[in-house]
VOPAGU-2260 file (C-alpha; in pm, 1 decimal, decimal comma):
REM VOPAGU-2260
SITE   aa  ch    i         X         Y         Z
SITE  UNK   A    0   13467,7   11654,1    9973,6
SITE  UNK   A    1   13221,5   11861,7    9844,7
SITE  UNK   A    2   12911,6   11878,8   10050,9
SITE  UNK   A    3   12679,2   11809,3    9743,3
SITE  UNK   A    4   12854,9   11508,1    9613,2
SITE  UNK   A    5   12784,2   11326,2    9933,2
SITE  UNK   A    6   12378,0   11348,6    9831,5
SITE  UNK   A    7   12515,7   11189,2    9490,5
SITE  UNK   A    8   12480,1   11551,0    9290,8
SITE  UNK   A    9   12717,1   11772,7    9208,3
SITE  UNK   A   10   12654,7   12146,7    9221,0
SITE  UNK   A   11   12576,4   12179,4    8859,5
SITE  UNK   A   12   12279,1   11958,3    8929,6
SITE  UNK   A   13   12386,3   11666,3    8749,8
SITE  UNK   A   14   12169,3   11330,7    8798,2
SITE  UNK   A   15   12326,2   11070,0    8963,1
SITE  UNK   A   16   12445,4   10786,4    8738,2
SITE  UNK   A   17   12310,9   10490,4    8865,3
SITE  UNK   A   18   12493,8   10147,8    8841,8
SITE  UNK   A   19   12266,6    9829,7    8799,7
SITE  UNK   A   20   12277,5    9618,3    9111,3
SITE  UNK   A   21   12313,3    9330,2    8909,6
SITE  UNK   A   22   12519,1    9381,3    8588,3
SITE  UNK   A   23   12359,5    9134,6    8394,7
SITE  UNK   A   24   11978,1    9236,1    8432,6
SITE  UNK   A   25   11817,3    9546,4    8459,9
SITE  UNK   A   26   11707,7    9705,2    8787,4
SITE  UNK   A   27   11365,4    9712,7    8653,7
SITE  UNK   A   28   11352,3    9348,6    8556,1
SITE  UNK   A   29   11533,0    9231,4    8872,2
SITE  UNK   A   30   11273,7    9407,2    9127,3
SITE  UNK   A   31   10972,0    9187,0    8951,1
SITE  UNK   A   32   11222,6    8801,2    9000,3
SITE  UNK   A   33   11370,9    8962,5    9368,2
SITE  UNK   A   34   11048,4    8914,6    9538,5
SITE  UNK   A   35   11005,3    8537,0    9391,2
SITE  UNK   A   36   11375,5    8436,1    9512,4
SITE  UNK   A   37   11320,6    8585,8    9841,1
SITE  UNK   A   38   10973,5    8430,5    9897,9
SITE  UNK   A   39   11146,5    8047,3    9854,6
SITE  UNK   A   40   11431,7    8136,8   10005,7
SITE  UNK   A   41   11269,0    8265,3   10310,5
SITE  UNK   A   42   10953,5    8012,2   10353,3
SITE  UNK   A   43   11183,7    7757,4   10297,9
SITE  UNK   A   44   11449,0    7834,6   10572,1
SITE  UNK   A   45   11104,2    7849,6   10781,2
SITE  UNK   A   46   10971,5    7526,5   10663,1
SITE  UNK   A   47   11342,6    7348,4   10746,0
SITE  UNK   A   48   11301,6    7490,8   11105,9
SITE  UNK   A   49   10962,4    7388,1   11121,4
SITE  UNK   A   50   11011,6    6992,5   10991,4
SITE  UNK   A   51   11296,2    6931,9   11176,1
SITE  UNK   A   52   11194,4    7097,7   11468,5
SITE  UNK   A   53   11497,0    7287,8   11568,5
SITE  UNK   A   54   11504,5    7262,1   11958,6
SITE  UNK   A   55   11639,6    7644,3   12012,8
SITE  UNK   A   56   11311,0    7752,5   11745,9
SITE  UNK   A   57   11052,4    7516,6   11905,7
SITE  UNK   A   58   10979,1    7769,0   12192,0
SITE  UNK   A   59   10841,6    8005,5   11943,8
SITE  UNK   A   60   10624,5    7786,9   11739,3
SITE  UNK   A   61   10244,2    7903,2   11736,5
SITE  UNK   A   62   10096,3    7552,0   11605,8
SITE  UNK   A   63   10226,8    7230,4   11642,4
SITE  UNK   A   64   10315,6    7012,2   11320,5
SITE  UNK   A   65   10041,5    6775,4   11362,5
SITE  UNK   A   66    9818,0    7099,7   11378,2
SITE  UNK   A   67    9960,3    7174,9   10985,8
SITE  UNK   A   68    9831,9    6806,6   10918,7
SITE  UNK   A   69    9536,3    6752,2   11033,0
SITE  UNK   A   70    9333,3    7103,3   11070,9
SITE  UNK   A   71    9489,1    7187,6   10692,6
SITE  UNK   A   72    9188,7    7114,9   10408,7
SITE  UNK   A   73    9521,5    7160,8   10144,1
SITE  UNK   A   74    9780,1    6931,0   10067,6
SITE  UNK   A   75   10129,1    7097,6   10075,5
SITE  UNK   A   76   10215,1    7021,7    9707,0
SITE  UNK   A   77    9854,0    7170,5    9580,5
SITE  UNK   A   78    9974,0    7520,1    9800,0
SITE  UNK   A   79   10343,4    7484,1    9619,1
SITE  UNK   A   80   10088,9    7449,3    9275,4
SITE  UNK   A   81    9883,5    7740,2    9382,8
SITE  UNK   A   82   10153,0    7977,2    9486,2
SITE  UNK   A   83   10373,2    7874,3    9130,2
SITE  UNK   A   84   10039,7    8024,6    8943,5
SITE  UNK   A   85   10000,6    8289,4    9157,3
SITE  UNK   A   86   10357,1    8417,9    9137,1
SITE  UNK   A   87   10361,5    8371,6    8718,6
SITE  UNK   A   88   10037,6    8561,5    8710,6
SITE  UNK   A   89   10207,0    8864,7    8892,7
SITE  UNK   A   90   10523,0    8840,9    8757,5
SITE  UNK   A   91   10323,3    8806,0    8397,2
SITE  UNK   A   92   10166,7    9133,5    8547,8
SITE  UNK   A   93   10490,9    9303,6    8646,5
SITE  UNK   A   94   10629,4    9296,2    8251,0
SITE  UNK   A   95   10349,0    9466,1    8155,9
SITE  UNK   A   96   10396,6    9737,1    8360,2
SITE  UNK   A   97   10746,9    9762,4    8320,1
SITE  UNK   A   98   10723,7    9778,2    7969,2
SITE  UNK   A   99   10483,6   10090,0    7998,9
SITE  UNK   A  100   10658,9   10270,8    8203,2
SITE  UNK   A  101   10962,1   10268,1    8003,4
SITE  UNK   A  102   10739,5   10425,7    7724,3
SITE  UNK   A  103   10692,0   10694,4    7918,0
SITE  UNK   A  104   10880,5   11064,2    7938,0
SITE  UNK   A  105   11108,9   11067,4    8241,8
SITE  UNK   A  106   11151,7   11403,4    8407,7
SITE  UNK   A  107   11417,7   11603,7    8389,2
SITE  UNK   A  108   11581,2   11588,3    8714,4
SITE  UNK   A  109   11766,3   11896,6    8708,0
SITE  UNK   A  110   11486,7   12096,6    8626,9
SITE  UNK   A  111   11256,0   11924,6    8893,5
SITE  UNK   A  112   11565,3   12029,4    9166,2
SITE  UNK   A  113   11579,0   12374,0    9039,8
SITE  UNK   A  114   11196,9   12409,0    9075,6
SITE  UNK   A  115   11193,6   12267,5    9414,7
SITE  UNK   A  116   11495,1   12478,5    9498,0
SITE  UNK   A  117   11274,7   12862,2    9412,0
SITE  UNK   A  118   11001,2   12687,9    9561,5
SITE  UNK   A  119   11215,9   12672,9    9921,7
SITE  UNK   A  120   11338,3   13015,3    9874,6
SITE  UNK   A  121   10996,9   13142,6    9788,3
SITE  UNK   A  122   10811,4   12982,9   10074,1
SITE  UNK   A  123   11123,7   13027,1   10341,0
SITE  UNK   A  124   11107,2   13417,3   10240,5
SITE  UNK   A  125   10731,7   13443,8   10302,6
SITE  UNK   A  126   10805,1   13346,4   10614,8
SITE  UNK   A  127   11071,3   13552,7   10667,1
SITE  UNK   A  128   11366,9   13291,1   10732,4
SITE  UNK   A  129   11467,6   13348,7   10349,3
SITE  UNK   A  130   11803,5   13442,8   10461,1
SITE  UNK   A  131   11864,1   13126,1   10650,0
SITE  UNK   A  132   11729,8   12919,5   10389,6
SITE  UNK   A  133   11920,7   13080,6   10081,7
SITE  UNK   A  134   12245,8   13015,0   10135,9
SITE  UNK   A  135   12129,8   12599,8   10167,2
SITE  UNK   A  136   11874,4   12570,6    9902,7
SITE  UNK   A  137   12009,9   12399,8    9612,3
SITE  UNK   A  138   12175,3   12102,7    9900,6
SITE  UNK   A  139   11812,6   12116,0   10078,8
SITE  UNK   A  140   11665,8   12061,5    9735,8
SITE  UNK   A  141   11840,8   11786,7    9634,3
SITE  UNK   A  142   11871,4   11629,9    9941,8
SITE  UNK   A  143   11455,1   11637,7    9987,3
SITE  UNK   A  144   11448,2   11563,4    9578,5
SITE  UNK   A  145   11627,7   11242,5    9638,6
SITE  UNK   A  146   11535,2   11123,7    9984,1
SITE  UNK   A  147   11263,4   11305,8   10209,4
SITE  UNK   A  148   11019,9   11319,5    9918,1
SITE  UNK   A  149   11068,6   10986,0    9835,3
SITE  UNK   A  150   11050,7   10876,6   10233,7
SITE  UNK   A  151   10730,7   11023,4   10279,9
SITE  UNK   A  152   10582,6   10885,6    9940,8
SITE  UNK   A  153   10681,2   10565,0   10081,6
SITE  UNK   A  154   10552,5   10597,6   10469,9
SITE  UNK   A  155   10186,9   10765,2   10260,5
SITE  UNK   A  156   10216,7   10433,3   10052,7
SITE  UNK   A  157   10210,3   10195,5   10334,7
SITE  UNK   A  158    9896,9   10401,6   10458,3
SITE  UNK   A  159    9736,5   10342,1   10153,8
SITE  UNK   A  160    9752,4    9994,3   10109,1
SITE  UNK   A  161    9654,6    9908,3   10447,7
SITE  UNK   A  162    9406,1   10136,8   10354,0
SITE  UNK   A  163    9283,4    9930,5   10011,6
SITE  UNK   A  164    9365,2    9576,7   10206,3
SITE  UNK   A  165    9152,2    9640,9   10515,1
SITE  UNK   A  166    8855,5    9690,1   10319,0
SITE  UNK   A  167    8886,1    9451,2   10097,6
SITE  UNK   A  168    8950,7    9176,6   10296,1
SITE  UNK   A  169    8685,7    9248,3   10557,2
SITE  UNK   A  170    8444,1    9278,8   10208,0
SITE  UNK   A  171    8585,0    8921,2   10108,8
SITE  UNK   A  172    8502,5    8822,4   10494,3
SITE  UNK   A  173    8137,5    8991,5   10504,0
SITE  UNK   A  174    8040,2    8924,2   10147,0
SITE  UNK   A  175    7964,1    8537,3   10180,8
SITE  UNK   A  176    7958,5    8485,8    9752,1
SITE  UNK   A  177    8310,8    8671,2    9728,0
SITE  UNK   A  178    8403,6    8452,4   10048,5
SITE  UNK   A  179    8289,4    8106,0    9952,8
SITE  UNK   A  180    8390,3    8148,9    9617,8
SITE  UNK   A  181    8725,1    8311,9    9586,4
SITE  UNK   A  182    8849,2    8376,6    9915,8
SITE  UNK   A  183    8776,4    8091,4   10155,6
SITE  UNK   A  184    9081,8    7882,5    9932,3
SITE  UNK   A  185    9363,0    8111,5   10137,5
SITE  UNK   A  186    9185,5    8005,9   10463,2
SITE  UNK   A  187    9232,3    7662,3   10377,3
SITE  UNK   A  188    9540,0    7704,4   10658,8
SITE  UNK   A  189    9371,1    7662,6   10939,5
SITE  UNK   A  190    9740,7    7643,4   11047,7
SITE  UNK   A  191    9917,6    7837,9   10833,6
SITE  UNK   A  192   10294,7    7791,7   10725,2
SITE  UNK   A  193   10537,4    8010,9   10571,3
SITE  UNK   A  194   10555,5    7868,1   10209,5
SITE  UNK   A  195   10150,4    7882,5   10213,1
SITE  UNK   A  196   10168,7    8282,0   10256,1
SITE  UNK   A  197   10055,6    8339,0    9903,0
SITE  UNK   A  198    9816,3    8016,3    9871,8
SITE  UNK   A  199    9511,6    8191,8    9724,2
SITE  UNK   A  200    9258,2    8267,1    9408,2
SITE  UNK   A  201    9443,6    8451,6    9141,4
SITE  UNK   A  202    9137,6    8697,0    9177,0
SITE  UNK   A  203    9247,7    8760,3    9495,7
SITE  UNK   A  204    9569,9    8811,9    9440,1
SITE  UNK   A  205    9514,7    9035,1    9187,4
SITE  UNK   A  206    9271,2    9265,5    9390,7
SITE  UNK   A  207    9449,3    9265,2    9682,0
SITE  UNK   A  208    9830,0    9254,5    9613,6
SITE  UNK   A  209    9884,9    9379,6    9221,5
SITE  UNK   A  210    9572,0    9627,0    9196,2
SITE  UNK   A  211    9641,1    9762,4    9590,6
SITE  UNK   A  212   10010,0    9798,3    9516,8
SITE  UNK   A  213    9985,6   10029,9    9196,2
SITE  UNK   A  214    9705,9   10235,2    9357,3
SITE  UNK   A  215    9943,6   10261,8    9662,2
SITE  UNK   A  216   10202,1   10370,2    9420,8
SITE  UNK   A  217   10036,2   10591,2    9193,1
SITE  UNK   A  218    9814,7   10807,7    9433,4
SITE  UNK   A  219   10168,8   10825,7    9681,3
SITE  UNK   A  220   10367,0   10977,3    9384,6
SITE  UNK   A  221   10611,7   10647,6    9363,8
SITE  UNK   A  222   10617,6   10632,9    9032,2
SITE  UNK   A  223   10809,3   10813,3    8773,8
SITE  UNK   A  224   10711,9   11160,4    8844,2
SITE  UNK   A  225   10940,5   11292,1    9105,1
SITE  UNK   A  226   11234,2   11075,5    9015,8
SITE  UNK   A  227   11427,0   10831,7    8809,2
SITE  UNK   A  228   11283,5   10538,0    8691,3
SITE  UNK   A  229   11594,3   10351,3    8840,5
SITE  UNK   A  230   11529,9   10527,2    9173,9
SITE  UNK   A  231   11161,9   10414,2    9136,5
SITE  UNK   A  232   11231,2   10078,7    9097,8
SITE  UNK   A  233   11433,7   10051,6    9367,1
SITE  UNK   A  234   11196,6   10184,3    9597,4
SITE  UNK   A  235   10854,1   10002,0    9454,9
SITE  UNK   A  236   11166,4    9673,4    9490,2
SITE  UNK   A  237   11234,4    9724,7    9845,9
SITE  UNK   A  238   10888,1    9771,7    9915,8
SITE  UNK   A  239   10830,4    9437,0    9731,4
SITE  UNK   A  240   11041,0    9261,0    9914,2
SITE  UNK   A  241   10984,0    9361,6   10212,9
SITE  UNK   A  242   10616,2    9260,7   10216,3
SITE  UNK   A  243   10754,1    8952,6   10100,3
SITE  UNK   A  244   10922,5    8900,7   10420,3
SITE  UNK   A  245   10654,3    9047,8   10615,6
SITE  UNK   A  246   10383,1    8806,4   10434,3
SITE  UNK   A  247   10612,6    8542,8   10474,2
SITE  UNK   A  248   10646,8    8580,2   10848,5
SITE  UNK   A  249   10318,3    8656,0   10889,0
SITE  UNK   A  250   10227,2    8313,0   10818,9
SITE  UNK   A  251   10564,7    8154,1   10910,8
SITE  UNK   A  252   10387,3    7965,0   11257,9
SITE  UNK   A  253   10651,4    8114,2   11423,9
SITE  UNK   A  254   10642,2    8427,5   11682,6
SITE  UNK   A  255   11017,3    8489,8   11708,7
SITE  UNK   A  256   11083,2    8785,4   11946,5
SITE  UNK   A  257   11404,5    8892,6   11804,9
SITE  UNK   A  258   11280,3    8917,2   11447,3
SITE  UNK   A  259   11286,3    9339,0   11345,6
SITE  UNK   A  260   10968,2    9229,0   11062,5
SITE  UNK   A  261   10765,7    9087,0   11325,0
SITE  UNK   A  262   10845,7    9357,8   11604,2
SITE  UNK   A  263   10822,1    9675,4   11404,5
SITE  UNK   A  264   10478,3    9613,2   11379,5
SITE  UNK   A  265   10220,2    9489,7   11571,3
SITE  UNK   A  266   10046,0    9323,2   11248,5
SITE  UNK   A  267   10257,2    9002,5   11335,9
SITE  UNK   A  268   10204,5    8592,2   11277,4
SITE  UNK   A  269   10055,4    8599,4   11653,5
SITE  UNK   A  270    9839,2    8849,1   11488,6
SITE  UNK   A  271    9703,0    8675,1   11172,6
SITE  UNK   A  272    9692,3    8325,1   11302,7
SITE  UNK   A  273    9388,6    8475,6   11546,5
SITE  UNK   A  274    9275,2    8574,3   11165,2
SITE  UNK   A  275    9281,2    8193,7   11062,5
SITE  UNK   A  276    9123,9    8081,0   11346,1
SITE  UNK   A  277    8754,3    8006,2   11329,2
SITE  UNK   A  278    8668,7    8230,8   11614,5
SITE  UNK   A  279    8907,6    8470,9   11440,4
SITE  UNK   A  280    8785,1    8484,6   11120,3
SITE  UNK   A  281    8567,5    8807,9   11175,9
SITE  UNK   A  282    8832,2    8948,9   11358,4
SITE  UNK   A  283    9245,9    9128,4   11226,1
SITE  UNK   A  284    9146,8    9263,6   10920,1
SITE  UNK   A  285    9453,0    9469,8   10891,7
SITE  UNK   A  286    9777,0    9344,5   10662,9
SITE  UNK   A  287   10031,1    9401,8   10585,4
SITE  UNK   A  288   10177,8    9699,8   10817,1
SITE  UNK   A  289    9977,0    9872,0   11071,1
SITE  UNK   A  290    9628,0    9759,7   11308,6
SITE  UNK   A  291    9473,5   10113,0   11322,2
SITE  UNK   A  292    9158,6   10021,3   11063,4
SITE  UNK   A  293    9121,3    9718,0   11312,4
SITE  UNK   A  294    9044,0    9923,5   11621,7
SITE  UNK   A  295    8898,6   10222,5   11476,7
SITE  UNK   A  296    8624,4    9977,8   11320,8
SITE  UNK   A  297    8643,5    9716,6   11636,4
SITE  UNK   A  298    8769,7    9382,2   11456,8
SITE  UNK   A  299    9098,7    9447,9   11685,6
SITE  UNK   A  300    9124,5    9074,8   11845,2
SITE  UNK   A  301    9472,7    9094,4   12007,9
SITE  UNK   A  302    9668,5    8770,8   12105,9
SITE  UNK   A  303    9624,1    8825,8   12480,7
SITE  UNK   A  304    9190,9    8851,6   12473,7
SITE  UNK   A  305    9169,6    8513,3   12284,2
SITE  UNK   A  306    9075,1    8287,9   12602,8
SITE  UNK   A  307    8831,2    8568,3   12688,6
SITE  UNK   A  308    8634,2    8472,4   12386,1
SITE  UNK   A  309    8685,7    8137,5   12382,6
SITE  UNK   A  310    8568,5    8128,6   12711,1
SITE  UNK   A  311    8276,2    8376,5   12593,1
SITE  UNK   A  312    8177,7    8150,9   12284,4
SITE  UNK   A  313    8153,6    7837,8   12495,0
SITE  UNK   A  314    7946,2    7996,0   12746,6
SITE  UNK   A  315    7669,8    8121,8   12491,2
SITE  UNK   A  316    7729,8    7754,6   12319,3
SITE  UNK   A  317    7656,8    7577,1   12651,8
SITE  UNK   A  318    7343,3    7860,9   12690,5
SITE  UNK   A  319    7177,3    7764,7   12431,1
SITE  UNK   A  320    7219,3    7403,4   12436,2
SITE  UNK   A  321    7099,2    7323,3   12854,3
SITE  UNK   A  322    6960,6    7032,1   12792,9
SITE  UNK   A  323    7279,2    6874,0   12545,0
SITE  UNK   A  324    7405,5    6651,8   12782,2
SITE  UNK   A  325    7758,7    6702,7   12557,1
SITE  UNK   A  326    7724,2    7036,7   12693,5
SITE  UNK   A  327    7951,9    6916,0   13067,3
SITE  UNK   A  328    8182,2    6774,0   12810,7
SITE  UNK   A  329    8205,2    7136,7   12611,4
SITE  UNK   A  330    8275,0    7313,8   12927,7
SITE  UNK   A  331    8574,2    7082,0   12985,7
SITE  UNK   A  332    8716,7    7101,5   12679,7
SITE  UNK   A  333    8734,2    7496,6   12694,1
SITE  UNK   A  334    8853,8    7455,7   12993,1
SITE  UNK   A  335    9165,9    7303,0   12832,6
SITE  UNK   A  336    9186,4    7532,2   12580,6
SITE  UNK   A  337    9158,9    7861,7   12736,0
SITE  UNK   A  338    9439,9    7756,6   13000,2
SITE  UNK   A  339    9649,9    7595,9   12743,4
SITE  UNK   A  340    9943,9    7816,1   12651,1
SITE  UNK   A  341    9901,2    7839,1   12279,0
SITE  UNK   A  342   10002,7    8181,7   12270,7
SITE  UNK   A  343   10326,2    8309,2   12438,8
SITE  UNK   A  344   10178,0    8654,1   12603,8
SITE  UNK   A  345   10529,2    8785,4   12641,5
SITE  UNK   A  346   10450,1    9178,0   12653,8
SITE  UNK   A  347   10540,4    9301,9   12260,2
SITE  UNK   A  348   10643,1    9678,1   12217,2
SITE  UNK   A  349   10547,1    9804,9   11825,7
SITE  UNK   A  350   10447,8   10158,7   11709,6
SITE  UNK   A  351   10101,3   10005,6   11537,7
């Protein structure tokens, strides 16, 4: 076989022909209605485990069901409502940019290769390994045309729209108008469940998802610059769905050890139900992938501190209230909280 082929080129730099992963519909179209299937799909196989509380599952929950009913300030059909709007508003979104892009001039793919390739042999000869490097510079080319390129894009992506959602969302936190206003309807959830993950204002949603997701793309280089449209897609597709999953989880209730989305990273549903908590609410900034912005700026709040500041907050509540004779009765009931085992503290391993 020849060694080029298996990159999907051939050696006369010929661009892959690309197949539609669904024959009827357009890669294009299919990576904006993906993320929508996957979302009710997902939430819902969550929300089955979670209503007919699946013994083997149970172990895992993070808040009981009674916890979804009563601490909730949202009905479950006026999230399904919310979410509908929220999704036809992106999706809405999604057309529009689809429908520019395809206006635009695609690269020439061959050319871009053979560019990259006398860029390799003029670099590797500078540094004197030219000889090493000649002899494998049209397969380097195309193989870091096609893939590396594209892999770091993606990995600098992810950095920038933790980036973009860090800051926003601690703005939406700090900023008490932008908080009472537009985002205080996502923390509705006091207990949040998987189908509720994208329960929030259509501003919102449009700052923080749409607008951080095309600035993610654009500044990283995933768009059509570098590559096929086709190729693009798929890539700015994966990376749809996969925060998909991840928001879904994140909000699932559920801290499942054996899940990959919610051990990769440490930005997990143990994570961002601190976040919906009302001692939490200052606190895990960070979403969707990493926690560095969280403890370089101190909002870090991990799972296994939580009683500490319970136990902290109750103290400076009793403090300042010494003559409350509720205040016995406030020491008790932190007492129960702080040595209740909300949160399984089983040690987690992630590279966030």
């Amino acid at each position: 076989m020849d060694k080029n082929s298996y990159f999907g080129t051939s050696s006369s730099l010929t661009t892959p022909q690309h197949v539609p992963l669904v024959p009827i519909i357009s890669d294009k179209h299919l990576s904006l209605l993906l993320p929508i299937i996957i979302y009710w799909v997902y939430s819902g196989m969550y929300h089955l485990i979670s209503i007919y509380r699946i013994p083997f599952f149970e172990k895992y929950r993070i808040r009981s069901l009674e916890e979804t009913k009563t601490k909730n300030k949202i009905s479950s059909s006026e999230v399904i409502k919310g979410v509908i709007v929220q999704q036809f508003l992106q999706t809405v979104l999604g057309f529009i940019v689809v429908a520019a892009e395809e206006e635009q001039v695609l690269p020439d793919d061959n050319a871009e290769i053979l560019g990259l390739s006398q860029t390799l042999e003029t670099y590797s000869t500078s540094f004197g390994i030219g000889h090493h490097i000649r002899p494998h510079k049209q397969i380097l080319a195309e193989y870091s045309y096609w893939y590396l390129i594209p892999v770091v894009k993606f990995f600098f992506a992810m950095f920038l729209l933790d980036t973009w959602q860090y800051f926003m969302h601690r703005l939406f936190h700090q900023n008490a108008f932008l908080y009472r206003h537009i985002h205080s309807r996502h923390h509705r959830l006091y207990a949040p469940y998987a189908f509720g993950a994208l329960y929030n204002h259509p501003i919102e949603g449009f700052l923080f998802d749409s607008l951080g997701a095309t600035i993610a793309f654009t500044l990283s280089g995933l768009s059509v610059k570098g590559a096929s449209i086709d190729h693009v897609c798929l890539q700015v597709s994966f990376d749809d769905n996969y925060l998909m999953c991840r928001t879904v989880d994140d909000h699932s209730g559920y801290d499942i050890p054996f899940n990959p989305i919610q051990r990769i990273f440490g930005n997990n549903a143990i994570y961002h139900d601190i976040h919906h908590q009302t001692y939490g609410l200052k606190k895990n900034f960070s979403q969707p992938f990493f926690t560095f912005w969280d403890r370089i700026f101190g909002t870090y709040l991990p799972y296994h501190e939580v009683p500490k500041v319970l136990e902290e907050d109750s103290s400076r509540d009793i403090a300042d209230d010494d003559d409350d004779p509720q205040a016995l009765k406030k020491s008790k009931t932190m007492e129960s909280r702080t040595s209740s085992k909300r949160y399984n503290l089983r040690s987690r391993k992630n590279i966030s």
